[in-house]
Each structure stands twice: as structure tokens, then as C-alpha cells.
N, C-alpha and C positions, 0 to 999 in steps of 0.2 A: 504494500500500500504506500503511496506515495505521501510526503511529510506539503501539512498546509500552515501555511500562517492565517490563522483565522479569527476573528473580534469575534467576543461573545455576542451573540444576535436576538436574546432575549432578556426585557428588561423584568428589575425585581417587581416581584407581587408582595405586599404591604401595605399597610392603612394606620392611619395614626391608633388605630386600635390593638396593634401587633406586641404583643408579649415576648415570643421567642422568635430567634431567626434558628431556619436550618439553611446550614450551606452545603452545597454539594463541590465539585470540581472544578467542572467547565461540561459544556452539553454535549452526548453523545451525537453521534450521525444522525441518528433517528432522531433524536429532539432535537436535533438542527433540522430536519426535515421537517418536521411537523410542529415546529417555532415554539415550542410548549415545552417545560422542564419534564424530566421523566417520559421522554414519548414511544421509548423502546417496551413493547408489549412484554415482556419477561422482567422488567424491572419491577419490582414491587412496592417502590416508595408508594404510591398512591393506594395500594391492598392495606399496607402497614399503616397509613395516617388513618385511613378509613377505619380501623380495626380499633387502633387507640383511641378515637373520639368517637366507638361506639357507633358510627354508621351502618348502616342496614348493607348497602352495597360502596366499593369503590368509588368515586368519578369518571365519568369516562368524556366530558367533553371537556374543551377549554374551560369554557364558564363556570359547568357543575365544579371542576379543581380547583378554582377562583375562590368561588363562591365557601368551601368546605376551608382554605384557607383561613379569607376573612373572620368565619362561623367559630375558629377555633384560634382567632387571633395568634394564627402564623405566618410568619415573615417567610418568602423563601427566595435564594439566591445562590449565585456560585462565587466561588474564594476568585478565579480567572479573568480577566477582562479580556485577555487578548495571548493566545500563546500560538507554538507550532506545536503541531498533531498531527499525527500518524491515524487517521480512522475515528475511533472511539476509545484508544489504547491511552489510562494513565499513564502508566510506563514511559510513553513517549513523548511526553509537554516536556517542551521546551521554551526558552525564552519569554519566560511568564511576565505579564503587568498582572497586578491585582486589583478587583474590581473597589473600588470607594466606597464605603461603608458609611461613612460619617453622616448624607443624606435621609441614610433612614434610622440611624440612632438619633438624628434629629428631630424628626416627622414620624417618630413612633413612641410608644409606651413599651420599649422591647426592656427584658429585662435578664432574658440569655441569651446565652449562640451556643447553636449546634452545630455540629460537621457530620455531615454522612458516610462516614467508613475512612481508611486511615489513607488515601493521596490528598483528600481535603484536609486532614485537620495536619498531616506534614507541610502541606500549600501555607493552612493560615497560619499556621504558627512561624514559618521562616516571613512572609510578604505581609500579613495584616496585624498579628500580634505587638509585633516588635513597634509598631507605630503609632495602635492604638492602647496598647496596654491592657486588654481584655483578654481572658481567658476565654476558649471554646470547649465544651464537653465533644471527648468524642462518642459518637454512637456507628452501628453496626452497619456496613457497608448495604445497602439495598439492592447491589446491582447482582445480575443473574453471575456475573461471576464470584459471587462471594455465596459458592453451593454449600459450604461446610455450612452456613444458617438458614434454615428451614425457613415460612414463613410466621410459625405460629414460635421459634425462640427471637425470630426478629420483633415481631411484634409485642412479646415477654421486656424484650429488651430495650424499645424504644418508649417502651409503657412510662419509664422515667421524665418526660417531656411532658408530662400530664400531673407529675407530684413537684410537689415543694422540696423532696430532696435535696435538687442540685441547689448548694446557693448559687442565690444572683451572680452574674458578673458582672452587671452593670445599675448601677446605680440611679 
């Protein structure tokens, strides 16, 4: 597969009502196709958010994901602005910008960050940590490569996004 230099192409979903952010990497092929976070049908972030806030079924359109965000006042975004990529391969970003964060710790009531499985939270802790001083929880990777986690210990695992456990990182 041939290495692209590609700008992230989908902007944050957030509302001044947003509690926690979850951040991912940078968007696969597929949600680069289909301009939506999570748009690879074997990805389970959307089974798992749905699971943890108790909905009946997943999302399955843009809006209904919107919408199930806003409802559970989360933030979502990726650590990425702009790298080179090899397909949908973490392994292979290179020459990383990090996306700006500061807009919606302004414009929100956020009060943690998450990272979704460990090339994000290595991402934000070397490019957004250091700058902004915030701690991120890591949580368990979503993507179908990450088969040693089932769906129902991801869901076990991401249930913490829903309790007062983690303290705040952000004040």
C-alpha cells in the first residue's frame, strides 16, 4: 500500500454540554470514506458506546451517532490533524501534527479525556500532553484488530466512562 500525507477530514462532534472526550488516532480508510468516525463495519466503538449508555440498539446513521453522543454528553475526536499513512495501518503515521484541543476545552463542560486503545494514548501523551498538561485514561482499543477483546470485556471495560472512578483531569 502506498504511504499518503493526509489532513484529518472530519471535524470534532461536541457541545458545550460534553463531559468526557474520547480520542481515537487518526480515521481509518473506511471513515475516511464515509467522512464519519468509526465507519469500518467490524469496528465496535459504536456497539460499545451503545452498550455502556444502555441503548437498545447501536447507531447506525451519521445523525443517530451525533445524536447518542450529544445524549451522553461525549466529546469525540482524534489525537492526528495531519500525518502520512500507509492505508489504515497505526504502525505506519508518520510525521504527525496534533489536532488543537484547546477549542473545545473551551466550548465544553469536559471534564476527562479518553484515548481508545494504546497508538492514541502513545500519540497524546508524546504531541498533546506535554503542552497541555492533562492526563488521558487509556481505554481498550475498539478496532477489529484488537481480537484478544471480545465485545462484551470491551464493553466490561469501557463501563468506567460512565462512573466517577477516574478522577477528573481537568478542572
Amino acid at each position: 500500500m502506498q504511504r499518503e500525507e493526509i489532513r484529518h477530514p472530519i471535524p470534532p462532534v461536541y457541545d458545550a454540554q460534553s463531559e468526557l472526550l474520547i480520542l481515537g488516532s487518526f480515521p481509518s480508510v473506511k471513515s475516511r470514506e464515509t467522512a464519519f468516525f468509526y465507519g469500518h463495519p467490524q469496528n465496535r466503538f459504536w456497539r460499545v458506546l451503545a452498550a455502556v449508555y444502555g441503548e437498545p440498539v447501536p447507531p447506525d446513521t451519521e445523525a443517530e451517532k451525533k445524536a447518542l453522543l450529544h445524549r451522553c454528553h461525549v466529546a469525540l475526536w482524534d489525537v492526528i490533524a495531519s500525518c502520512s499513512i500507509e492505508g489504515s495501518s497505526d504502525s505506519s503515521i508518520r510525521d504527525v501534527a496534533a489536532n488543537d484541543l484547546r477549542p473545545i476545552l473551551q466550548r465544553s463542560g469536559l471534564r476527562r479525556i479518553y484515548v481508545n486503545g494504546g497508538t492514541a494514548e502513545k500519540l497524546y501523551q508524546k504531541y498533546i500532553e506535554p503542552e497541555l498538561g492533562i492526563r488521558a485514561v487509556r481505554l481498550p482499543s475498539t478496532s477489529p484488530a484488537n481480537a484478544a477483546w471480545s465485545l462484551e470485556k470491551l464493553c466490561a471495560a469501557w463501563k468506567r466512562i460512565r462512573e466517577e472512578g477516574d478522577p477528573p483531569c481537568i478542572l
